[in-house]
PASEBA-1860 file (N, C-alpha, C; in nm, 3 decimals):
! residues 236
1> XXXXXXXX> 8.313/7.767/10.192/8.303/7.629/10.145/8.178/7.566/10.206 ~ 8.083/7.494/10.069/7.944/7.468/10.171/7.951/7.332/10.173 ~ 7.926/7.262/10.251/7.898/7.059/10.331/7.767/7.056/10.274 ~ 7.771/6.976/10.148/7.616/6.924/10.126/7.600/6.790/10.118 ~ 7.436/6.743/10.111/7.463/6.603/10.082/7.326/6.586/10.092 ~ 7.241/6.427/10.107/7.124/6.435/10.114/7.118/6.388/10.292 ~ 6.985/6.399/10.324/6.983/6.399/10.455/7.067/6.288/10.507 ~ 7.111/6.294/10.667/7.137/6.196/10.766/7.327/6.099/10.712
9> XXXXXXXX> 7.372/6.185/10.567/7.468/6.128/10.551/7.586/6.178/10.658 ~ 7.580/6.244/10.723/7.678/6.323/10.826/7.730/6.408/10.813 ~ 7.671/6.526/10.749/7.723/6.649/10.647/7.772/6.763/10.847 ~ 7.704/6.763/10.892/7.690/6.842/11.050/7.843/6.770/11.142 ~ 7.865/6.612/11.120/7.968/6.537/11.195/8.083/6.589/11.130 ~ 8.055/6.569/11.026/8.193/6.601/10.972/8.245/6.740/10.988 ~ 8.109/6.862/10.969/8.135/6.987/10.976/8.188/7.038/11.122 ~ 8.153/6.928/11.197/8.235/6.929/11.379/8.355/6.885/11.379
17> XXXXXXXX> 8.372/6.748/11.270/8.517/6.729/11.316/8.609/6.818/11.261 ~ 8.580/6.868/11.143/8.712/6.935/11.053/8.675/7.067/11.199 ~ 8.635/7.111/11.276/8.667/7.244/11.354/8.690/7.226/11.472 ~ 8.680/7.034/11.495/8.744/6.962/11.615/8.632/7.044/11.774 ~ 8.541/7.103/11.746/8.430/7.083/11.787/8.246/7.074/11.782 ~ 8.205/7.079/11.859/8.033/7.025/11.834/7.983/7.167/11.826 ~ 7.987/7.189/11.662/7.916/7.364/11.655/7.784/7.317/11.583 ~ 7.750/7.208/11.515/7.655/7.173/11.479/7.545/7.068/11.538
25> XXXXXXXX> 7.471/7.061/11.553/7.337/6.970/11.608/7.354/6.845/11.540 ~ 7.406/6.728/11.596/7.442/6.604/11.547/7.289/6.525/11.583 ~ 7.245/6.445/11.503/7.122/6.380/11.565/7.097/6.249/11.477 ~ 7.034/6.144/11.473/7.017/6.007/11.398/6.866/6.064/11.312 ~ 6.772/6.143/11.388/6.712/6.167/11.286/6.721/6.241/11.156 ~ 6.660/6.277/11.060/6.730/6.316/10.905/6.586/6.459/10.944 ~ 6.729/6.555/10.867/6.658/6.743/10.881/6.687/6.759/11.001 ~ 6.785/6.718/11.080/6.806/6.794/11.174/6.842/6.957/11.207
33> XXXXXXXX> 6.925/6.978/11.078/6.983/7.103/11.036/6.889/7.153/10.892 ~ 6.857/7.256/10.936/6.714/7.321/10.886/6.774/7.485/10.865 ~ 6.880/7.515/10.904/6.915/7.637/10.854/7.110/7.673/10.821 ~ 7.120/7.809/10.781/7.278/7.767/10.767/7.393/7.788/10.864 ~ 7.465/7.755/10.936/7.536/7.713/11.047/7.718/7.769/10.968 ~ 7.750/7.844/10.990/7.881/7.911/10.975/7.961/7.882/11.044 ~ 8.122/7.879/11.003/8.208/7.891/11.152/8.340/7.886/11.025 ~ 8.464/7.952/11.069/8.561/7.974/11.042/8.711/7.858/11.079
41> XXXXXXXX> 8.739/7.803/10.994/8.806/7.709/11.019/8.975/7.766/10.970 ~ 9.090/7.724/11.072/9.206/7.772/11.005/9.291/7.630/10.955 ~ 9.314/7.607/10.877/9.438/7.546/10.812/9.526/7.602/10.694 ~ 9.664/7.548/10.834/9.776/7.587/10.718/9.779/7.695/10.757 ~ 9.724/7.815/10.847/9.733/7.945/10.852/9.653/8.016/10.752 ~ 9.567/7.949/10.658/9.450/7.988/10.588/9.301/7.974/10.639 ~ 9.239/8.129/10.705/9.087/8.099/10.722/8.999/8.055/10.606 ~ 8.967/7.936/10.604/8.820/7.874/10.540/8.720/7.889/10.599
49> XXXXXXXX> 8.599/7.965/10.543/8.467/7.947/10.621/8.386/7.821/10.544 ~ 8.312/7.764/10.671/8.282/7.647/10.635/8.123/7.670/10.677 ~ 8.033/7.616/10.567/7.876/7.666/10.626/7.824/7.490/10.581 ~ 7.786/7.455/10.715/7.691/7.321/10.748/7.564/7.327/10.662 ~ 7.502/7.272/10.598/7.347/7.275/10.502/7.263/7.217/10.522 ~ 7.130/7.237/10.529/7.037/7.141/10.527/7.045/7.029/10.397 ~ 6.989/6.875/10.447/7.034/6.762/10.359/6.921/6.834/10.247 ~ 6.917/6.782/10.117/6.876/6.798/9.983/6.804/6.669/9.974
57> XXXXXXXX> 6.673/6.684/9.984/6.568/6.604/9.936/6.429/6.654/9.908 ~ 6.362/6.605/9.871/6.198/6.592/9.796/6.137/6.639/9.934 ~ 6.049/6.708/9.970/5.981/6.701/10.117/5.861/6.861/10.076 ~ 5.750/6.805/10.137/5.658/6.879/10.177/5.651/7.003/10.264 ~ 5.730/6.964/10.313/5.724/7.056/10.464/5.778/7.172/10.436 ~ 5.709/7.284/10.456/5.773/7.404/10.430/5.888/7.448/10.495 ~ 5.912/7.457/10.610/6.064/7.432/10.712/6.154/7.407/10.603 ~ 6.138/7.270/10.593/6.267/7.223/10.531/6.286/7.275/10.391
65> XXXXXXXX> 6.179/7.303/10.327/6.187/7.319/10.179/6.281/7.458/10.178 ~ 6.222/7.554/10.265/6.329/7.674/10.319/6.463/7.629/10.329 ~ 6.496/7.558/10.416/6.582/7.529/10.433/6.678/7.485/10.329 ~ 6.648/7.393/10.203/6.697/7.354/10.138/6.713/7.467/10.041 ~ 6.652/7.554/10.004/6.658/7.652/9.948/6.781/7.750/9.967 ~ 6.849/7.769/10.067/6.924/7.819/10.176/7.050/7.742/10.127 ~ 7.025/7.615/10.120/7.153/7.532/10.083/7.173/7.527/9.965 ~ 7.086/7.554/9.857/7.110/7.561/9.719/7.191/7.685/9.715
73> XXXXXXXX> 7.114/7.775/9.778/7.168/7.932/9.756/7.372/7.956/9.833 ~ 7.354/7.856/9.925/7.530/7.870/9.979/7.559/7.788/9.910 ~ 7.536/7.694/9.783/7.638/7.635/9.686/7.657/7.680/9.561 ~ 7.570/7.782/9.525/7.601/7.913/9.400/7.694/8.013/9.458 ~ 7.702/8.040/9.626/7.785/8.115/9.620/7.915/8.111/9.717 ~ 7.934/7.977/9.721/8.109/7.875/9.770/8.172/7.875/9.639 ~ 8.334/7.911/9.705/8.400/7.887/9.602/8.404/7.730/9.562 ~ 8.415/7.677/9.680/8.409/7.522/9.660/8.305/7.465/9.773
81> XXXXXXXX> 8.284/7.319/9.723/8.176/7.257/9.742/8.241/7.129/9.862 ~ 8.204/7.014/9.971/8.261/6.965/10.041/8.112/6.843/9.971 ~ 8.089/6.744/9.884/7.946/6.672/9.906/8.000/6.557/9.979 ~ 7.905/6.513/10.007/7.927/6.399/10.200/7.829/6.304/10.138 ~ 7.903/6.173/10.104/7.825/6.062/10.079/7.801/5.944/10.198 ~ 7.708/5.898/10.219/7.745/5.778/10.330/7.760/5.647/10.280 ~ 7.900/5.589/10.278/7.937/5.466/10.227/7.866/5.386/10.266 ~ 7.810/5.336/10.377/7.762/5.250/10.487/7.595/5.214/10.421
89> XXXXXXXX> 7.549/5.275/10.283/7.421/5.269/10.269/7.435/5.278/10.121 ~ 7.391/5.196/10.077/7.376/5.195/9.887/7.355/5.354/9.818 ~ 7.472/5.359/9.718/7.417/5.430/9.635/7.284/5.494/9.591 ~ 7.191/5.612/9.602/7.054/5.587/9.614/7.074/5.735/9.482 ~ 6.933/5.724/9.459/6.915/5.830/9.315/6.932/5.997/9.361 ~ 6.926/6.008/9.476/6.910/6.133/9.549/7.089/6.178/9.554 ~ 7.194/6.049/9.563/7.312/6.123/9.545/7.364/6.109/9.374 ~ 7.288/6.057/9.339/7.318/6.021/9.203/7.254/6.240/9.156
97> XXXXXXXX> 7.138/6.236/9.162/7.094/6.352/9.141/7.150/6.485/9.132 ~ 7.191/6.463/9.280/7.287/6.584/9.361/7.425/6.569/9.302 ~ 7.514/6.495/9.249/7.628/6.487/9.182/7.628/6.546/9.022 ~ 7.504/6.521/8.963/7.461/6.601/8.868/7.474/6.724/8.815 ~ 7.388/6.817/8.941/7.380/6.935/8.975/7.514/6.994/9.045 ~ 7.632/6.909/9.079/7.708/6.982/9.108/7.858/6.920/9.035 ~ 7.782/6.913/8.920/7.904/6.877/8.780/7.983/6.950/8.733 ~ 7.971/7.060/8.723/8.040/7.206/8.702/8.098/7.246/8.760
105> XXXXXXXX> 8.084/7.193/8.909/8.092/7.267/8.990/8.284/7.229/9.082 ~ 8.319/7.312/9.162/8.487/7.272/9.200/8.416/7.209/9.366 ~ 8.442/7.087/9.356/8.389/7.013/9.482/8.495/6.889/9.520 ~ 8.500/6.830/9.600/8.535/6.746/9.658/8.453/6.628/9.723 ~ 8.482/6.514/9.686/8.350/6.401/9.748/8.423/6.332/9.898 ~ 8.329/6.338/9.981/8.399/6.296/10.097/8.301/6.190/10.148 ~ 8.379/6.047/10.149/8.291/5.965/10.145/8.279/5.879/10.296 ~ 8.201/5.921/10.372/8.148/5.942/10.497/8.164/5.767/10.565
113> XXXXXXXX> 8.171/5.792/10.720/8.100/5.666/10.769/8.223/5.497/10.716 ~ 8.353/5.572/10.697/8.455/5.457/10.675/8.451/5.367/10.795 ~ 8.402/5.375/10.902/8.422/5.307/11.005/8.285/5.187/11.016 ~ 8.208/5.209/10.894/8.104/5.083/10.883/8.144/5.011/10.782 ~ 8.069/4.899/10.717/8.110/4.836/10.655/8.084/4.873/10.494 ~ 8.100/4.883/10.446/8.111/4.949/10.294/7.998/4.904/10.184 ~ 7.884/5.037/10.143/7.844/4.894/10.037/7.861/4.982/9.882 ~ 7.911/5.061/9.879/8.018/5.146/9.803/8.141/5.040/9.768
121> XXXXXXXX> 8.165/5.031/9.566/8.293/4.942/9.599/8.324/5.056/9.525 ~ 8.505/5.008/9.561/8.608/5.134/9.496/8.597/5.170/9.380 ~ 8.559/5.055/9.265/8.495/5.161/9.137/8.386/5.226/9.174 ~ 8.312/5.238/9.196/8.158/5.303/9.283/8.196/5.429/9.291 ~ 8.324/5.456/9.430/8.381/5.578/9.414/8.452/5.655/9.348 ~ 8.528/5.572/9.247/8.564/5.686/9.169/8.500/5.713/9.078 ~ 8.426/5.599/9.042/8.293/5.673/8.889/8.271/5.777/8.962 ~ 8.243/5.776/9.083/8.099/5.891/9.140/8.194/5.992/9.188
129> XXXXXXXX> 8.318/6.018/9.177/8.370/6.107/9.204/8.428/6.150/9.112 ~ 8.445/6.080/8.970/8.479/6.107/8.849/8.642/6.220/8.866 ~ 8.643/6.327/8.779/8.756/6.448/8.797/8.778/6.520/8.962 ~ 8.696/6.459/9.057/8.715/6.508/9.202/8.823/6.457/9.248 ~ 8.865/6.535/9.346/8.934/6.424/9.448/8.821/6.372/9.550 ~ 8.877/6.234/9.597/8.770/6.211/9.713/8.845/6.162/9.833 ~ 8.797/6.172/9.950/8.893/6.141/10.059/8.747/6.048/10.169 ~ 8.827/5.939/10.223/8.758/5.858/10.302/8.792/5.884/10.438
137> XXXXXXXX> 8.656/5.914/10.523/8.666/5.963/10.638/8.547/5.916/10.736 ~ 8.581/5.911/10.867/8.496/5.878/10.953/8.472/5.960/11.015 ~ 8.355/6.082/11.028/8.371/6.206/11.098/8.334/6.140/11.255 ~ 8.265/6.017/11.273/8.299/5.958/11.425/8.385/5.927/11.502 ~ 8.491/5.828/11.407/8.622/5.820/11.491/8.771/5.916/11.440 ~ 8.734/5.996/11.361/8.851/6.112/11.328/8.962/6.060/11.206 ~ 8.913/5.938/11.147/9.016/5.872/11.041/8.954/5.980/10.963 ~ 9.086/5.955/10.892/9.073/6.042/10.747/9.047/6.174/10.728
145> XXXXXXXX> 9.017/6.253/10.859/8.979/6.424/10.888/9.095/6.541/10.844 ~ 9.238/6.493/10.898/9.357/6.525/10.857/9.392/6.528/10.690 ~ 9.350/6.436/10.651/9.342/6.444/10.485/9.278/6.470/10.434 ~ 9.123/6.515/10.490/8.999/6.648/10.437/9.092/6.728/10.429 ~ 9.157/6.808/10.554/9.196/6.922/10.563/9.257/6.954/10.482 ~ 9.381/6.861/10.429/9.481/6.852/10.361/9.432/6.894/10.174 ~ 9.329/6.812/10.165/9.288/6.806/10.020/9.173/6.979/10.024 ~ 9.110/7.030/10.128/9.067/7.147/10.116/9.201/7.216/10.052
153> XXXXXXXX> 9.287/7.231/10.152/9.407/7.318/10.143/9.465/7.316/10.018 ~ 9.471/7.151/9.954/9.503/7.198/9.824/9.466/7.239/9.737 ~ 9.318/7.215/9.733/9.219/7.271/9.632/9.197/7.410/9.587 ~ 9.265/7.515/9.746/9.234/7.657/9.722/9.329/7.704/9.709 ~ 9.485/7.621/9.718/9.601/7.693/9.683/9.694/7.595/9.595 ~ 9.662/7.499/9.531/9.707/7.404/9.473/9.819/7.315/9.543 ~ 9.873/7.245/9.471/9.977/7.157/9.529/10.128/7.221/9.562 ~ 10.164/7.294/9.495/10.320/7.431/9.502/10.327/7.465/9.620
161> XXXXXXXX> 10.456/7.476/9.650/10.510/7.508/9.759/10.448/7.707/9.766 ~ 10.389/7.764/9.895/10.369/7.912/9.872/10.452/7.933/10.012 ~ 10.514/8.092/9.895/10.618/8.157/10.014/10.552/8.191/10.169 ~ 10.652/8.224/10.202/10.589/8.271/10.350/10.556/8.399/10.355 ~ 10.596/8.488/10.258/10.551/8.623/10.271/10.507/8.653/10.166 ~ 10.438/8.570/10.062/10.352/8.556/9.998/10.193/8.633/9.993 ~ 10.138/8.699/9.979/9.986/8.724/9.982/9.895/8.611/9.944 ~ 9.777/8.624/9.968/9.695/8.533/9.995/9.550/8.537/9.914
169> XXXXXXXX> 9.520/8.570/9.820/9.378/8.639/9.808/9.297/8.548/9.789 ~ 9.198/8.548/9.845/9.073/8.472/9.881/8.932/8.524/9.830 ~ 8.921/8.668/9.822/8.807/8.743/9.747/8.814/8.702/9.550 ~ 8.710/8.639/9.507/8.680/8.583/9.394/8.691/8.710/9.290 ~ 8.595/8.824/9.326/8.644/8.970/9.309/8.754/9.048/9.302 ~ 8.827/8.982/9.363/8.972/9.030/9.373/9.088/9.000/9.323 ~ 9.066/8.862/9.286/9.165/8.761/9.195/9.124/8.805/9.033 ~ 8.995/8.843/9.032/8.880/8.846/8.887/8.974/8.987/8.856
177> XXXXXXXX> 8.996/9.121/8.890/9.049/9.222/8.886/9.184/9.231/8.871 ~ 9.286/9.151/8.925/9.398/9.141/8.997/9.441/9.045/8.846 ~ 9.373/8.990/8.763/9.421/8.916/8.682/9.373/8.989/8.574 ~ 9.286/9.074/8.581/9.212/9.185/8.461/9.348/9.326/8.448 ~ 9.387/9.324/8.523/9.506/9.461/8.549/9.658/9.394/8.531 ~ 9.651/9.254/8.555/9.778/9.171/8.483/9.779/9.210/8.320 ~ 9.656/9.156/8.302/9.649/9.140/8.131/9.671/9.251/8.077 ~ 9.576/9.388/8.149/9.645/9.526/8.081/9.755/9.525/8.064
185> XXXXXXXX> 9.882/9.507/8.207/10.016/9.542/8.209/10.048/9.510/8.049 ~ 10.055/9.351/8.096/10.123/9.250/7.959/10.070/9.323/7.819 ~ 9.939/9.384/7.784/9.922/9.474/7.683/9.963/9.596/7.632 ~ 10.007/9.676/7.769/10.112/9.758/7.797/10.251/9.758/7.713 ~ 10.279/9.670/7.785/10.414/9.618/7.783/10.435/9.592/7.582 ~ 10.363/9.496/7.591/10.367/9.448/7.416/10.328/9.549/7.338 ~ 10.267/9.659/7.355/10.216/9.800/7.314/10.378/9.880/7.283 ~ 10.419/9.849/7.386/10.565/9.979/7.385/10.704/9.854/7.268
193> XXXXXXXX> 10.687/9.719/7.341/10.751/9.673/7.273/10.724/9.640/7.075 ~ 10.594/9.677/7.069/10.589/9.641/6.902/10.620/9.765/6.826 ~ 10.666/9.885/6.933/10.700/10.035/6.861/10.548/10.085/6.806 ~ 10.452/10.084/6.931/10.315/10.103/6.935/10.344/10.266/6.989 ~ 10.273/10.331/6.917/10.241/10.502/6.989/10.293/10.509/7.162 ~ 10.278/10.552/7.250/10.279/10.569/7.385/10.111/10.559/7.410 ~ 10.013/10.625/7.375/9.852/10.671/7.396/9.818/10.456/7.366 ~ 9.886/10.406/7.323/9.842/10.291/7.293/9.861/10.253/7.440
201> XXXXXXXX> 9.997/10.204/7.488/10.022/10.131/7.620/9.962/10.259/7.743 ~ 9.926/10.334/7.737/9.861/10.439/7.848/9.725/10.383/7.842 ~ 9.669/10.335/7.724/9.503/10.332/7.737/9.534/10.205/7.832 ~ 9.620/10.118/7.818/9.581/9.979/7.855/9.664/10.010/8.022 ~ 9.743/10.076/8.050/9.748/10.088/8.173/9.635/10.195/8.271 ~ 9.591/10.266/8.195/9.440/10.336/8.238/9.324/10.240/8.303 ~ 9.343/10.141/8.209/9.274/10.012/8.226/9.266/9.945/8.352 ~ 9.426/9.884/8.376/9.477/9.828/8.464/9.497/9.891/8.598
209> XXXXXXXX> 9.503/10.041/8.573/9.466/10.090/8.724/9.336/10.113/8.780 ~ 9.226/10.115/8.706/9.083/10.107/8.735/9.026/9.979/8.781 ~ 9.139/9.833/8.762/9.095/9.724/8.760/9.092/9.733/8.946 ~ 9.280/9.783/8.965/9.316/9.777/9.077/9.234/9.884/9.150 ~ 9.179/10.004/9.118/9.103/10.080/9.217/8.978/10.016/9.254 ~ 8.918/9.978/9.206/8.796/9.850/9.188/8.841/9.769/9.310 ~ 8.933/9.750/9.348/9.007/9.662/9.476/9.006/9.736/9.585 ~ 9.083/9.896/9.581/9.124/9.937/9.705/8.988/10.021/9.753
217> XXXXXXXX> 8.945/10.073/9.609/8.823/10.152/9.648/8.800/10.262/9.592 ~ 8.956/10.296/9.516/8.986/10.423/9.495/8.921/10.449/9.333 ~ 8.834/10.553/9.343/8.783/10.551/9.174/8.867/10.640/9.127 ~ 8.929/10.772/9.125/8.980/10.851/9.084/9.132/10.790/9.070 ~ 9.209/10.802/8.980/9.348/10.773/8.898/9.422/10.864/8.859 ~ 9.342/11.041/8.849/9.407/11.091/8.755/9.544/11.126/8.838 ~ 9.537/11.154/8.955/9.730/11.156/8.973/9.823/11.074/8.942 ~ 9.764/10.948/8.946/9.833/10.872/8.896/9.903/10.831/8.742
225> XXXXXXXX> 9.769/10.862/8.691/9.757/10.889/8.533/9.901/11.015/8.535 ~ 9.863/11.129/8.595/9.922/11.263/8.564/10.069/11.266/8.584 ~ 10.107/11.165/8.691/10.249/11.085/8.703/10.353/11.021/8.546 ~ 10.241/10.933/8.525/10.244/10.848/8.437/10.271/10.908/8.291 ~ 10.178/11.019/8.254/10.214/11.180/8.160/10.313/11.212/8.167 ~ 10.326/11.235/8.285/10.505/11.337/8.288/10.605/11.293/8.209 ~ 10.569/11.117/8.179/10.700/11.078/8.200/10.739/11.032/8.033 ~ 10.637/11.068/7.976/10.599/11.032/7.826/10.607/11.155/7.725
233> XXXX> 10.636/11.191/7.636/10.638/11.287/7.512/10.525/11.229/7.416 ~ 10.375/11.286/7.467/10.294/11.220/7.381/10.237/11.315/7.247 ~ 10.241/11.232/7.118/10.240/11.317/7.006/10.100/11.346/7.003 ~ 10.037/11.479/6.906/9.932/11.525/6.889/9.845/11.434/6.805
END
């Protein structure tokens, strides 16, 4: 999950409080954080990695332009997005911009700096957070950090109660496969049930176990396949 925003909105404070310590370089000047800053956060008994970004603006300077580059590149490849607005300072075209570019995208608006005086009004935030959720937080005095956490947590496992001995999958690759080898089954299945050949529901479970070897690692099937033969009278 990547913390973006444009400079000096508190994208680094906040990325300290949700891990309840100072892993990032907090500073009043803007570009302080010039490269990408990782750290593993648990809630709920779910590891989130959380990567701090350089702020997103216009700039000359090659440093930073790197840098920002870096932060474009960890928000193509987060499942989800954290953008960090600072209430405490007018609306400006640079978050107008950046909300743009991350329209598509599965994010959350976290609207920074509740502990100043507001020049953000509540329609303000939800236009600008439109289909998001947004949560108001002070990554200085710790309001509202508990209900980041809360709204991460739901975002990557929804609102449903999950068992306790439940699995967990977190690889994008893995869910992508894991739902590609569902669909075989269910083709399977409707294969045998429409009084389809046997070679019909075999191709589509052939399928579905290549989805799952693709997971464990395993390329070869045919024992499995050769299992799966035994157990069938397949016509010529």
């Amino acid at each position: 999950m990547a913390i973006v925003g444009r400079p000096n909105v508190g994208k680094s404070s906040v990325f300290n409080a949700l891990l309840a310590q100072n892993r990032s370089i907090v500073a009043e000047m803007p570009g302080t954080t010039r490269d990408l800053v990782s750290e593993y956060l648990n809630i709920g008994g779910i590891p989130v990695r959380l990567q701090d970004t350089a702020g997103i603006q216009y700039s000359e300077d090659h440093i930073e332009r790197q840098g920002m580059e870096r932060s474009f590149q960890a928000m193509a490849d987060a499942d989800a997005i954290l953008l960090v607005v600072d209430a405490s300072r007018p609306r400006s075209d640079q978050d107008s911009s950046l909300r743009r570019q991350l329209s598509h995208l599965s994010c959350i608006l976290v609207v920074n700096k509740s502990d100043l005086i507001s020049q953000w009004s509540l329609e303000e935030k939800r236009d600008f957070a439109g289909v998001w959720p947004y949560v108001e937080v002070s990554a200085k005095t710790g309001f509202g950090i508990e209900s980041l956490r809360s709204a991460i947590l739901n975002g990557l496992l929804g609102t449903g109660e999950i068992c306790q001995d439940a699995i967990l999958i977190t690889n994008l690759r893995h869910v992508q496969n894991l739902e590609a080898a569902e669909n075989h089954l269910a083709d399977a299945a409707k294969a045998l049930c429409e009084g389809l050949s046997e070679e019909f529901a075999l191709m589509h479970l052939h399928k579905g176990l290549k989805k799952l070897g693709a997971i464990t690692g395993e390329t070869d099937v045919d024992d499995l396949l050769a299992e799966i033969f035994s157990r069938f009278c397949v016509g010529k």
